[in-house]
C-alpha positions as CSV (number, residue, x, y, z in Angstrom):
1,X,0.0,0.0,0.0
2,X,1.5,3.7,-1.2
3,X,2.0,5.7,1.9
4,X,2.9,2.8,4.2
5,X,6.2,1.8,5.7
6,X,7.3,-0.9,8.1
7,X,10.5,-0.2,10.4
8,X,12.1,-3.8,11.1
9,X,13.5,-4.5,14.7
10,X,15.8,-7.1,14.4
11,X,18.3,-6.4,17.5
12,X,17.5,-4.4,20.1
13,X,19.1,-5.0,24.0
14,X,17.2,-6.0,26.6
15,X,13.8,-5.1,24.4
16,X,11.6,-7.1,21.9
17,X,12.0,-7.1,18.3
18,X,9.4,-6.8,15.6
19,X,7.9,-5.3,12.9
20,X,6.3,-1.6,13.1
21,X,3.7,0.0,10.8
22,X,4.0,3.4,10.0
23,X,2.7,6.9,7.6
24,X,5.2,8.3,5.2
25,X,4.7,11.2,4.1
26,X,7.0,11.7,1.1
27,X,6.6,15.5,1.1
28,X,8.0,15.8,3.9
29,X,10.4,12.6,4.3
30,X,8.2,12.0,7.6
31,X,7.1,9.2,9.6
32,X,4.2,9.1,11.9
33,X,1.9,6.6,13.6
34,X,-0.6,4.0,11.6
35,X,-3.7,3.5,12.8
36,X,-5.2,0.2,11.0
37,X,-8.3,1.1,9.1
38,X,-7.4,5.1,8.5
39,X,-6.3,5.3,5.1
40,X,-6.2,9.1,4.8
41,X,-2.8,10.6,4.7
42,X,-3.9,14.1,4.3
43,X,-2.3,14.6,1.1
44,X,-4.0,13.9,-2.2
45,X,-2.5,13.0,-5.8
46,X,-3.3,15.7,-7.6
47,X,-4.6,13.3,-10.4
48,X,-8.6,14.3,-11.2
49,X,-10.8,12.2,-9.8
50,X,-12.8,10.3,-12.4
């Protein structure tokens, strides 16, 4: 999915690892939190919507 990144823990001391699902926003080279099921990224496309 466009707009979505996941950050890989593989090592981390005394801590879990895992996998973390985050917002990019490419505009800004930023990452924020993902909530599952909210697909708006405040940005848009700027292709016309059919």
């Amino acid at each position: 999915m466009a707009g979505v990144a996941e950050i890989i823990v593989g090592k981390q001391r005394q801590g879990p690892t895992g996998t973390v699902k985050v917002k990019f926003d490419g505009r800004y080279t930023l990452f924020s939190e993902f909530q599952e099921g909210s697909y708006d990224f405040g940005y848009r496309s700027g292709r016309k919507q059919a």
